[in-house]
C-alpha positions as CSV (number, residue, x, y, z in Angstrom):
1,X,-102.5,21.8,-111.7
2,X,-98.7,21.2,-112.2
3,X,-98.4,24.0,-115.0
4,X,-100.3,26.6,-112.5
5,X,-98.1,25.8,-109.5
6,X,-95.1,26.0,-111.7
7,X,-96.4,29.9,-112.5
8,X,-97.5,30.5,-109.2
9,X,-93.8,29.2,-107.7
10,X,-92.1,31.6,-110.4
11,X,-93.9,34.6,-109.6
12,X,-93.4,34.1,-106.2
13,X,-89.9,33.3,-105.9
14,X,-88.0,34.9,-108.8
15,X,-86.7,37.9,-106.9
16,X,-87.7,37.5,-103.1
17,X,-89.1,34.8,-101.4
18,X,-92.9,35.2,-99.7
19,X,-93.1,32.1,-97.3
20,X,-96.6,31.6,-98.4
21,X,-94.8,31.2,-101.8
22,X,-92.7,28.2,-100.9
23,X,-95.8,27.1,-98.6
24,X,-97.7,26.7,-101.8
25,X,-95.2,25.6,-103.8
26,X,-94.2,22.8,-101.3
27,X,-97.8,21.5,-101.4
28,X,-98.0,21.1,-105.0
29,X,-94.8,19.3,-105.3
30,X,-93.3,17.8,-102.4
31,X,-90.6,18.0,-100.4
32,X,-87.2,20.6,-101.7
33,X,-83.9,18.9,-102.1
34,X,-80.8,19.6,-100.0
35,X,-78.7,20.3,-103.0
36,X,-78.0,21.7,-106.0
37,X,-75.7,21.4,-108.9
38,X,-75.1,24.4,-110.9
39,X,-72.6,24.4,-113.9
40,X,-71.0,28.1,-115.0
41,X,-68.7,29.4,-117.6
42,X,-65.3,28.9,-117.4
43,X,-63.3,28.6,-114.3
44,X,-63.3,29.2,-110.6
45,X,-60.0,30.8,-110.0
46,X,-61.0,33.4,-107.3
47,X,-63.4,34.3,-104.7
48,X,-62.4,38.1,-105.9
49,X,-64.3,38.7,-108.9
50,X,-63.2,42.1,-109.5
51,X,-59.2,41.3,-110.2
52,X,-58.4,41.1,-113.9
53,X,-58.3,37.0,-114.3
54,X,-61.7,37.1,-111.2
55,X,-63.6,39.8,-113.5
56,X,-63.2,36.9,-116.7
57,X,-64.2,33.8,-114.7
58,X,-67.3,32.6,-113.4
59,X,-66.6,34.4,-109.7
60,X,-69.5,36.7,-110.2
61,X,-71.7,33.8,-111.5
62,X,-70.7,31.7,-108.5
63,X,-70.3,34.0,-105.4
64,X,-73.2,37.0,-106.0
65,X,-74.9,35.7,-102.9
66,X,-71.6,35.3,-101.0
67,X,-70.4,38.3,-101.3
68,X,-73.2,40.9,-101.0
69,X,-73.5,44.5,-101.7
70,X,-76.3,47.2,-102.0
71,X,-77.6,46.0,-104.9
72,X,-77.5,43.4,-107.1
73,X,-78.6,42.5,-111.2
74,X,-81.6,41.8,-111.8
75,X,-83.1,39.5,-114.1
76,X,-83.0,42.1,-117.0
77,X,-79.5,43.2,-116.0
78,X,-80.9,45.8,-113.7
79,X,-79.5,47.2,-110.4
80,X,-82.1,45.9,-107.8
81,X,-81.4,47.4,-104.7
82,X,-80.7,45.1,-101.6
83,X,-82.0,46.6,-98.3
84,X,-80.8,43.6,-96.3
85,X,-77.3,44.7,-97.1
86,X,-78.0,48.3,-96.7
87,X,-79.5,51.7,-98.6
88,X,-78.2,54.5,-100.5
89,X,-79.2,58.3,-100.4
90,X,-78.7,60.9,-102.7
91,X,-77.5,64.3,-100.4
92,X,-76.1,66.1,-103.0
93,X,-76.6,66.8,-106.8
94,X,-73.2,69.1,-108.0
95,X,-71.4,67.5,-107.3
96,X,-73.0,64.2,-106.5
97,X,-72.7,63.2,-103.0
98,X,-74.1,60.0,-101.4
99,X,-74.8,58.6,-98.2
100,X,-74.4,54.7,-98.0
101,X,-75.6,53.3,-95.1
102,X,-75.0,49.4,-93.8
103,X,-77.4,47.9,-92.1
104,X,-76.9,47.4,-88.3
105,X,-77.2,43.8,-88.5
106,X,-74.9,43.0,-91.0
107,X,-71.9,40.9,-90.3
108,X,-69.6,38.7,-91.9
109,X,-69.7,34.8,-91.5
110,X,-66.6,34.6,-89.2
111,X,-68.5,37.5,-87.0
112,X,-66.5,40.5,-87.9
113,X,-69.0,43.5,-88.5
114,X,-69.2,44.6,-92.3
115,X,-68.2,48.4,-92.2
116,X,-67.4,51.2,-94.2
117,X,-63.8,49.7,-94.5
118,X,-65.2,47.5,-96.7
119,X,-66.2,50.4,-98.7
120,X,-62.9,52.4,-98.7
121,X,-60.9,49.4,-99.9
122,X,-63.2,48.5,-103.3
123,X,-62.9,52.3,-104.1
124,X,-59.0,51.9,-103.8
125,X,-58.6,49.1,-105.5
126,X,-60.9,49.7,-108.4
127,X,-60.1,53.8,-108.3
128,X,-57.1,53.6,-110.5
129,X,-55.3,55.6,-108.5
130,X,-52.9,53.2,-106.7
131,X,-51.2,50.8,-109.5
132,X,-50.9,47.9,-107.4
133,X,-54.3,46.7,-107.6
134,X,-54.9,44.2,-110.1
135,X,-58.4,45.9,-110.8
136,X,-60.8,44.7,-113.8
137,X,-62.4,47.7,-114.1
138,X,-62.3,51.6,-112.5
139,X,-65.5,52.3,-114.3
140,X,-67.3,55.0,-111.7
141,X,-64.6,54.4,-108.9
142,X,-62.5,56.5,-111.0
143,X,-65.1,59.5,-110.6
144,X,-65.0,59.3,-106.5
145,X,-62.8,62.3,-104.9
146,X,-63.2,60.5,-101.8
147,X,-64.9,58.6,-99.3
148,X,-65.7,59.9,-95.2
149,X,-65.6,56.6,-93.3
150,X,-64.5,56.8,-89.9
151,X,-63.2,52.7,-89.2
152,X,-65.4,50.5,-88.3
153,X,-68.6,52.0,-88.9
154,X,-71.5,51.3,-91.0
155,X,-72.0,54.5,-92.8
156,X,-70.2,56.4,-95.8
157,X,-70.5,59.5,-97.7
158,X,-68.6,59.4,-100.8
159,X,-68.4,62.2,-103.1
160,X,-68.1,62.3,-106.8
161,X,-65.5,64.7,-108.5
162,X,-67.0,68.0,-109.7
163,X,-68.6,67.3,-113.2
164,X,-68.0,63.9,-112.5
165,X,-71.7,62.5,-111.5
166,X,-71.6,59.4,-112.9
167,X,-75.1,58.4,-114.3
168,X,-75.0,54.6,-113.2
169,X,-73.7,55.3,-109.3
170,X,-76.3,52.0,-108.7
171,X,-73.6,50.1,-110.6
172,X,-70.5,51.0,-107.5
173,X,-71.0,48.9,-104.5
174,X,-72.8,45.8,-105.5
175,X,-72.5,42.1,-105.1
176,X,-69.3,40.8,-105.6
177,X,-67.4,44.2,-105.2
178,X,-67.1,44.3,-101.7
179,X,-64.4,42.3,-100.0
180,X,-63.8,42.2,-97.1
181,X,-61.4,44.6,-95.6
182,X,-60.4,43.1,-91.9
183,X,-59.5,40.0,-94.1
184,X,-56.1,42.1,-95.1
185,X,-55.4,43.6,-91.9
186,X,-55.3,40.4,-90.8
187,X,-53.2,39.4,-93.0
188,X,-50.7,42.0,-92.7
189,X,-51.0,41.5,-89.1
190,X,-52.1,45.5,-88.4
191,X,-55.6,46.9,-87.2
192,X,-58.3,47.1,-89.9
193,X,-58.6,51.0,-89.2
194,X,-54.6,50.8,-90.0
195,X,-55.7,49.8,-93.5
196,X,-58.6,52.3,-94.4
197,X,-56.3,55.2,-93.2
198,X,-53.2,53.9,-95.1
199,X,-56.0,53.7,-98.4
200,X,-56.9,57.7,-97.2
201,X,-54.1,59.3,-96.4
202,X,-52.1,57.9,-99.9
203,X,-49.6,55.5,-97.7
204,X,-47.9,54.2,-100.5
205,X,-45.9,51.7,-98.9
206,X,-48.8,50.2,-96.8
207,X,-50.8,50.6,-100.0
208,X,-48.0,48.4,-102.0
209,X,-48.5,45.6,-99.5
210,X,-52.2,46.0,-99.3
211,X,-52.7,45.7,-102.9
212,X,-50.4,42.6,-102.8
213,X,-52.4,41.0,-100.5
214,X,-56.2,41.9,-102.6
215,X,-54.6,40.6,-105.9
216,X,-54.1,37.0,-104.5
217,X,-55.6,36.0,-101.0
218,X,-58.6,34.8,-102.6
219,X,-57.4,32.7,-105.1
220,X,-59.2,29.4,-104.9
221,X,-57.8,25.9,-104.3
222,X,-58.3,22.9,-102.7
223,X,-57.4,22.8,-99.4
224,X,-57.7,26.7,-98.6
225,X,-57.7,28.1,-95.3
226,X,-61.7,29.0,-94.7
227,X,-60.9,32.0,-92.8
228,X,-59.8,34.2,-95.7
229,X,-63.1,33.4,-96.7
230,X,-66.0,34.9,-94.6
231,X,-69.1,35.3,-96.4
232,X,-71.3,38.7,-96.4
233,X,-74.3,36.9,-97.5
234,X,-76.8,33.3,-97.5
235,X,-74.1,31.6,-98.6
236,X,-70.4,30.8,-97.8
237,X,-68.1,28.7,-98.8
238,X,-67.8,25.6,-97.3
239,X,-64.8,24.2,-99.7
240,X,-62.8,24.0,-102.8
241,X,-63.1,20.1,-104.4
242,X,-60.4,19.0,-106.7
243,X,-61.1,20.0,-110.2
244,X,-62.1,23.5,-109.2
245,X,-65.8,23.1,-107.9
246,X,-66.6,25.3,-105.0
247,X,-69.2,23.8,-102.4
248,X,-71.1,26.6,-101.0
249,X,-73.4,26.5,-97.8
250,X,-75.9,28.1,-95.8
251,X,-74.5,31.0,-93.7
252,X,-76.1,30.5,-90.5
253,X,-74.8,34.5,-89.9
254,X,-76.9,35.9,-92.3
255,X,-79.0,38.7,-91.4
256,X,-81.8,38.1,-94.5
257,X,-83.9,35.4,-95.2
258,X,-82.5,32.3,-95.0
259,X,-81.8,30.0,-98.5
260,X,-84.2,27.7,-99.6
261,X,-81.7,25.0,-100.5
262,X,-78.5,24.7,-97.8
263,X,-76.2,23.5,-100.2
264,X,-75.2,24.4,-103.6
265,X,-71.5,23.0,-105.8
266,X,-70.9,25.5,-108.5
267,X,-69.4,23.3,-111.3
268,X,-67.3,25.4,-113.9
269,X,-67.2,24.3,-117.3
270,X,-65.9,21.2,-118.9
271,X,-66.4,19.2,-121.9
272,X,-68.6,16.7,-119.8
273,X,-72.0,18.9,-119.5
274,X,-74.0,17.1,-122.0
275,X,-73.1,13.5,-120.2
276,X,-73.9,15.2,-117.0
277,X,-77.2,17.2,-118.3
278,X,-78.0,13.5,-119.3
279,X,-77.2,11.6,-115.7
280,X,-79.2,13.8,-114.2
281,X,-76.2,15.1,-112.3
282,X,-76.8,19.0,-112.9
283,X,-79.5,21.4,-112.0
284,X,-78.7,24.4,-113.6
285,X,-76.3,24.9,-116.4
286,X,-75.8,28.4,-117.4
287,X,-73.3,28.9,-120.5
288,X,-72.6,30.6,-123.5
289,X,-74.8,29.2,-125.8
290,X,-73.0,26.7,-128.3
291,X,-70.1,26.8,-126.0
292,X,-70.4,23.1,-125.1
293,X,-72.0,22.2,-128.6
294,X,-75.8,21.5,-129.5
295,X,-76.9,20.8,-126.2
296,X,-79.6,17.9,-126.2
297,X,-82.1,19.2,-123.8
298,X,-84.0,15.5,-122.1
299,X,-87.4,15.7,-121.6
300,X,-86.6,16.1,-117.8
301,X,-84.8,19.8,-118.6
302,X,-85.9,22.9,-120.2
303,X,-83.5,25.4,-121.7
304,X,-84.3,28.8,-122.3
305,X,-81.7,31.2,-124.9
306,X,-81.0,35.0,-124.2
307,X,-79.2,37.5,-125.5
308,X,-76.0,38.8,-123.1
309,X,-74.7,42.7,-122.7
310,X,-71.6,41.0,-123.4
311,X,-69.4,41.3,-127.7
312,X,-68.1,38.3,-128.2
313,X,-64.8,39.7,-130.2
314,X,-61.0,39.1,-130.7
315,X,-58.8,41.3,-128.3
316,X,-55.0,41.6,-130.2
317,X,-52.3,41.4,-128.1
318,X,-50.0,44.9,-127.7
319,X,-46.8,42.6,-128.7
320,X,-45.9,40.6,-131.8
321,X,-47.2,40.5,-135.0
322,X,-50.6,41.9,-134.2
323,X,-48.9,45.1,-132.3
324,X,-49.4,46.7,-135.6
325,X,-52.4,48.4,-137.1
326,X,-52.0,47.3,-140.1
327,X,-51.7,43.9,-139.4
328,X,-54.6,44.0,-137.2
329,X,-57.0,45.5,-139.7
330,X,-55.9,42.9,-142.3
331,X,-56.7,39.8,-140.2
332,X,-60.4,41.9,-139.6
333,X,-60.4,42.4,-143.3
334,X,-59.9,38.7,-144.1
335,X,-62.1,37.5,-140.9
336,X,-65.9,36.4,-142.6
337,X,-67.8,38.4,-139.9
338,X,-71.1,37.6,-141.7
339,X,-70.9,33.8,-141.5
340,X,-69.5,33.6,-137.7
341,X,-72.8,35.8,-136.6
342,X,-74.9,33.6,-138.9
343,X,-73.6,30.4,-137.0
344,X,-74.3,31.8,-133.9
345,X,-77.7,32.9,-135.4
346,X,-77.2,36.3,-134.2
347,X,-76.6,39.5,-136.6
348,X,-73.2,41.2,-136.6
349,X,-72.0,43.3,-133.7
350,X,-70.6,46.3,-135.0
351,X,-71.0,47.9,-131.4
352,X,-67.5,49.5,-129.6
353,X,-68.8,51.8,-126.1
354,X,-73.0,50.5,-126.4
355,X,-73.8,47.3,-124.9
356,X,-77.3,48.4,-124.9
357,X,-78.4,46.4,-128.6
358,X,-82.5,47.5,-128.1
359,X,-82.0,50.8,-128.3
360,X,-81.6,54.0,-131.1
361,X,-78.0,54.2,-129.5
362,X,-77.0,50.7,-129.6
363,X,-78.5,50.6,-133.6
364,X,-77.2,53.7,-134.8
365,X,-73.5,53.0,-133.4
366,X,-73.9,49.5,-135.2
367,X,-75.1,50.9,-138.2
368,X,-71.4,53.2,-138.6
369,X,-69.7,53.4,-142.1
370,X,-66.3,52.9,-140.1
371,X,-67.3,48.9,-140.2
372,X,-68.5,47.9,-143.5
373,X,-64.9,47.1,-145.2
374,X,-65.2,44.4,-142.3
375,X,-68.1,42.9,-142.6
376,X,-67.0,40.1,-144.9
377,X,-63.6,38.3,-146.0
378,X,-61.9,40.2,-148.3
379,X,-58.5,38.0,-148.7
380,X,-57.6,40.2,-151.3
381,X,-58.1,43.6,-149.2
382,X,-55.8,42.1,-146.4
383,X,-53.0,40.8,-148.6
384,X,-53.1,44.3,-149.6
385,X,-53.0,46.2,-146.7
386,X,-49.7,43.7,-145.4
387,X,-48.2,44.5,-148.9
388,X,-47.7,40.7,-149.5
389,X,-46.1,39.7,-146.2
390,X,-47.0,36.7,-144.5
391,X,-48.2,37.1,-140.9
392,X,-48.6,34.5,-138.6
393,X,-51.3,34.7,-135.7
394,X,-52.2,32.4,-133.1
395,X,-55.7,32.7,-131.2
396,X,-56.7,31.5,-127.8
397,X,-59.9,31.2,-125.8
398,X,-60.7,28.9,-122.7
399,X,-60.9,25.2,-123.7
400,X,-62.9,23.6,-124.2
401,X,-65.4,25.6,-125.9
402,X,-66.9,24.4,-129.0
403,X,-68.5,27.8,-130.7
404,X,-65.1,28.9,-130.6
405,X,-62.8,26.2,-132.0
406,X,-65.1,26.8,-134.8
407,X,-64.9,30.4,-135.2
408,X,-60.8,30.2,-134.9
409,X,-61.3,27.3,-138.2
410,X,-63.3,29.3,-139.9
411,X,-60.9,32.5,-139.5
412,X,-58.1,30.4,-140.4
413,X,-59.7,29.2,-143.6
414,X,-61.0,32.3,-144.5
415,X,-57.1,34.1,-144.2
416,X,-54.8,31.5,-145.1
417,X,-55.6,33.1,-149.2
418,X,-54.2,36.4,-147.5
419,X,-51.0,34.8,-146.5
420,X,-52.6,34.9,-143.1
421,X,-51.3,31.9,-140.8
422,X,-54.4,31.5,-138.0
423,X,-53.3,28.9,-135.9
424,X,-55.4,27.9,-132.9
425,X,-53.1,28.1,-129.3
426,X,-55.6,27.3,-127.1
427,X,-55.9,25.6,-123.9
428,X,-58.0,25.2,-120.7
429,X,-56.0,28.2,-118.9
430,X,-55.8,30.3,-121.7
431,X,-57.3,34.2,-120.4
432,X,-56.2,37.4,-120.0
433,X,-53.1,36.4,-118.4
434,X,-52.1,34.5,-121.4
435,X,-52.5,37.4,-123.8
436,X,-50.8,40.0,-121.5
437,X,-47.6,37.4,-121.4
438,X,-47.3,37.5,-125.5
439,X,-48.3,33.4,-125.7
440,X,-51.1,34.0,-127.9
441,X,-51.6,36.8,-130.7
442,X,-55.4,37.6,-129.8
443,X,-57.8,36.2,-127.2
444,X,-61.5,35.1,-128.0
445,X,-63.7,36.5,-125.2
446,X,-66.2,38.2,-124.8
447,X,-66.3,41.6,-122.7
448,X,-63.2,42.6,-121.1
449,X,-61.9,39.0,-122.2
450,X,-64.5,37.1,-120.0
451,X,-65.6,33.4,-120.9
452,X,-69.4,34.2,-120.2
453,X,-70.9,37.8,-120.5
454,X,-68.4,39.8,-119.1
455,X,-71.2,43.0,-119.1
456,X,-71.7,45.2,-116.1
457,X,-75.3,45.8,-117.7
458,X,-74.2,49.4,-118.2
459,X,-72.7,50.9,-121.3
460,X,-70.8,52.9,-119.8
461,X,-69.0,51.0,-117.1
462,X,-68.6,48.0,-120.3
463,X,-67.1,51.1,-122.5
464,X,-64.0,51.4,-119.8
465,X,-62.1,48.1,-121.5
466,X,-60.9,50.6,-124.2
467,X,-60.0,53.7,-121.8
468,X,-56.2,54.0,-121.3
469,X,-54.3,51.7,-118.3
470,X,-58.3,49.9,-117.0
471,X,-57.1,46.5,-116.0
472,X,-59.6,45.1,-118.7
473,X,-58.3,46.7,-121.6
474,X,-56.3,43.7,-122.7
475,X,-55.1,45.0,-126.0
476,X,-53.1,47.7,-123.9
477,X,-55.0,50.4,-126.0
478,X,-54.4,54.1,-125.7
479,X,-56.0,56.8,-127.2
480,X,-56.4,60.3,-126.0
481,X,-59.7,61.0,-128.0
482,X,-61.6,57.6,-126.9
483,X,-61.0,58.1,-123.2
484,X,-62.3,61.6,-123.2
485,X,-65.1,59.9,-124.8
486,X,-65.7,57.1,-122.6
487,X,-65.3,59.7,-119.7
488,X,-67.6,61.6,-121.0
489,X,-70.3,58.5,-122.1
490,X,-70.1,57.7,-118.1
491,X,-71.7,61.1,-117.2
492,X,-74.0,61.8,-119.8
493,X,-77.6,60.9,-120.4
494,X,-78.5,63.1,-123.0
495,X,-79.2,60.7,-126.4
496,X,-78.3,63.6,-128.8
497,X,-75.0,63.8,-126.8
498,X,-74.4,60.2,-126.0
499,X,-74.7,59.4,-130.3
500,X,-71.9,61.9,-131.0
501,X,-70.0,60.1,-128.7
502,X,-70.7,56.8,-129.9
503,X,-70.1,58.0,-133.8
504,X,-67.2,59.6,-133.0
505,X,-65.4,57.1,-131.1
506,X,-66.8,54.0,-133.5
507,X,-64.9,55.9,-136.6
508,X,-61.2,56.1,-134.4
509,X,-61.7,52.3,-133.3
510,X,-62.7,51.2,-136.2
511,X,-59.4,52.9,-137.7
512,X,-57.3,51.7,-135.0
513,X,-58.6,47.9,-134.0
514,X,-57.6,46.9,-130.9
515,X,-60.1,44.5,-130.6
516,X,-62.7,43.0,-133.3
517,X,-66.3,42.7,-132.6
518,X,-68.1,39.5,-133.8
519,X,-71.3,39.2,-132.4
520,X,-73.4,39.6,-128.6
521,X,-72.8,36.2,-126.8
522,X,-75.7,34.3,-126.4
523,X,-76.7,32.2,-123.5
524,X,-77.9,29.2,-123.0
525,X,-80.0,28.5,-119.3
526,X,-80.7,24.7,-118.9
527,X,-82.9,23.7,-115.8
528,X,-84.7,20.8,-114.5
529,X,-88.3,20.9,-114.5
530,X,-88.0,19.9,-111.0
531,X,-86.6,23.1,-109.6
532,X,-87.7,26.7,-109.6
533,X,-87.2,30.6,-110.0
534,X,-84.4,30.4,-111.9
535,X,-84.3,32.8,-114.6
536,X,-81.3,34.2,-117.1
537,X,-79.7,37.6,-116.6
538,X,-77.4,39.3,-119.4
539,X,-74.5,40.4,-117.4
540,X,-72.0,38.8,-116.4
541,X,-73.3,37.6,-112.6
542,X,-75.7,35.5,-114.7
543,X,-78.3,33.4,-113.1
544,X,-76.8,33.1,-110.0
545,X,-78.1,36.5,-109.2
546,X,-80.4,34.7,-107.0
547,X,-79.2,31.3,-106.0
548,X,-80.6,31.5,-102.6
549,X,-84.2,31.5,-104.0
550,X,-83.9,28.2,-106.2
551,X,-85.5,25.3,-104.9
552,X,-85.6,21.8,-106.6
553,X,-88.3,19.7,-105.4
554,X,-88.3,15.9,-105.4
């Protein structure tokens, strides 16, 4: 009986609730619990997960149902899409033109409508066009000519550039990209329709301020004022505890169906998860699997390991001793590949622009000649290639992290015969930040230096951390050739096409180095057996792609 109401709760509750789901469920079980605790990789720095430092912590894990969009990733990475938030029409093929359309009914949690403003201000910030922004990622923005909004409105047409219809549009617009625009105008003290037509019309001193105010008005902290908050979906946040937890809430505003459980505290990651999986003080941990050691799983939990979109790989810093390419490819040529994938009981990812590892694509770029003098150490090879000089290095990551330390040992054993120095310069507020400032030498992250997945789901929106000037492409890369080939991956779906691409750009990167593929992060998803429909997801929202559908029954 308890095994068939466990299948019959997952099948009903995984992606949308059906009240006679949770009727059932609630008879074989009991009563559902008022809270949940749900632990996350990394850090909770900001409710905007699409800044640089937001786009690497856990924001997208923690906020994918408190910042809504019109769609959201699936449990297989997938863009599902959300028709409480809104739908999306196709009007127009060369070039591609879309209609986005908000539904009536949607509102933010302090009562402000959600509009097209809303819109105008993630293409802006993520477009590349106005420097300001702090963006992650321009992948797809970068291909919108524009966007017809009149202010405060709830429908869009944006249009692509010609030749520029970008193949995974589903990806622009989703949960956790939209934030909310009357939130700055506030701010700046000016109407929101100020705002969008400053963002139109190219007003680069308005846009200066209004980029100022998007990089850091949603930085999280104890204490913060609520109403920079407001919440477009079932849940908002209700505060910020001490030690970086974020409390979220029902949102008694939201339009949908309501959350099964009013309360849940998103955790980020420390070194106590095993003592708390083993007080019974977590619900949910969902991590980077080895990232807080062997996790014991109790007989009261269940854990469940998945492969991510996300490389776990080294990113080398644009300054100091790694600004060479040379020195780069020596510390790859001296770095035992093999045995760090074998650890992590994963093959070697070989993979530059393809995320995708199930595929031909994702093999044959893998499978390039440009990567076998890396596959193993060769101390000899890198001594060679630095003509005898020493080079020191030091590598970071987010502390604590187990898998890590381990890899950054095993580097530095493997180099120190090379005259290689690896020392390990890590703490727990080590990120992109830290690279980009020249205190480490190369950062340990996984895509676009994130501490969980760090994958969009799409190869070609992941591919953009190598294009020139992308706020994600840490190592400050530039290369003519790879972004026309990255540009040109984001357009295409022709396989014969998209392997060219892949071949050609694996052979320059390879030669160049900017960053160092390892292996595809793992994850590890640790549950109760008392709660239900939560499942894993490989990008980098993770399970949390459906908090307001768990339910843990007592």
């Amino acid at each position: 009986m308890a095994s068939w109401c466990r299948r019959a709760a997952t099948v009903s509750l995984a992606a949308t609730l059906v009240a006679a789901g949770l009727a059932l469920l609630m008879g074989c079980a009991g009563s559902a619990a008022g809270q949940i605790d749900y632990a996350v990789d990394g850090s909770l720095l900001t409710y905007n997960a699409n800044t640089v430092n937001g786009a690497a912590s856990a924001a997208a894990q923690a906020f994918a149902r408190t910042l809504t969009g019109f769609g959201y990733h699936g449990p297989d990475g997938q863009v599902v899409a959300d028709h409480d938030f809104g739908t999306v029409s196709v009007v127009g093929g060369a070039p591609l033109v879309l209609d986005y359309q908000i539904a009536d009914n949607a509102v933010y949690s302090d009562g402000r409508p959600v509009t097209c403003d809303d819109l105008v201000l993630a293409w802006a910030a993520q477009s590349g066009r106005f420097p300001g922004f702090d963006a992650a990622n321009r992948a797809g923005y970068i291909d919108i000519a524009n966007i017809d909004c009149h202010a405060g409105q709830k429908k869009a047409r944006v249009s692509f550039a010609p030749d520029r219809n970008a193949v995974d549009y589903s990806q622009l617009f989703t949960a956790t990209s939209l934030m909310p625009s009357h939130v700055i105008a506030d701010e700046l003290g000016v109407p929101e329709a100020n705002v969008t037509a400053a963002l139109q019309t190219n007003n680069t001193p308005v846009v200066d301020r209004i980029a100022q105010v998007w990089n850091t008005t949603w930085d999280l902290k104890p204490g913060l004022d609520l109403k920079h908050f407001p919440s477009s979906g079932p849940y908002k946040i209700e505060s910020v505890l001490q030690g970086g937890a974020v409390v979220l809430v029902a949102n008694d505003r939201w339009w949908g169906t309501k959350p099964v459980t009013r309360r849940v505290t998103v955790w980020p990651q420390e070194a106590d998860i095993q003592d708390r999986i083993n007080n019974k003080s977590l619900d949910v941990v969902d991590v980077a699997a080895g990232s807080s050691g062997s996790l014991i799983t109790p007989d009261t939990y269940q854990r469940t390991d998945s492969a991510s979109g996300g490389i776990q790989q080294l990113i080398f810093s644009s300054v100091g001793p790694l600004s060479q390419t040379r020195a780069r490819r020596a510390l790859a040529m001296c770095t035992p590949r093999d045995l760090i994938a074998r650890d992590a009981a994963v093959p070697i990812a070989n993979a530059r622009l393809h995320t995708a590892a199930d595929d031909a694509l994702g093999q044959g770029e893998s499978a390039t000649p440009a990567a076998v003098p890396f596959m193993r150490a060769n101390p000899d090879a890198a001594r060679n290639e630095l003509g005898g000089a020493p080079l020191p290095v030091r590598i970071g990551y987010r502390a604590p992290n187990a898998r890590l330390a381990a890899i950054v040992g095993t580097i530095a054993k493997a180099c120190a015969p090379a005259g290689i120095a690896v020392s390990d310069a890590t703490s727990p507020a080590t990120g992109p930040q830290t690279l980009k400032a020249g205190q480490i030498d190369a950062l340990l992250a996984s895509t676009g230096g994130a501490t969980g997945s760090g994958s969009t789901g799409s190869s070609a929106m992941d591919g953009y951390d190598l294009y020139s000037g992308n706020g994600n492409n840490l190592s400050g890369y530039r290369n003519s050739q790879v972004d026309g080939i990255i540009s040109s991956q984001a357009v295409s779906a022709d396989p014969a096409d998209l392997a060219r691409l892949l071949g050609d750009g694996a052979a320059v990167l390879w030669a160049d180095m900017p960053t160092m593929p390892l292996y595809r992060q793992q994850r590890t998803l640790v549950t109760s057996k008392k709660i239900y429909a939560v499942t894993s997801n490989p990008t980098r929202w993770g399970a949390g792609w459906n908090m307001d559908r768990w339910v843990l029954v007592r």
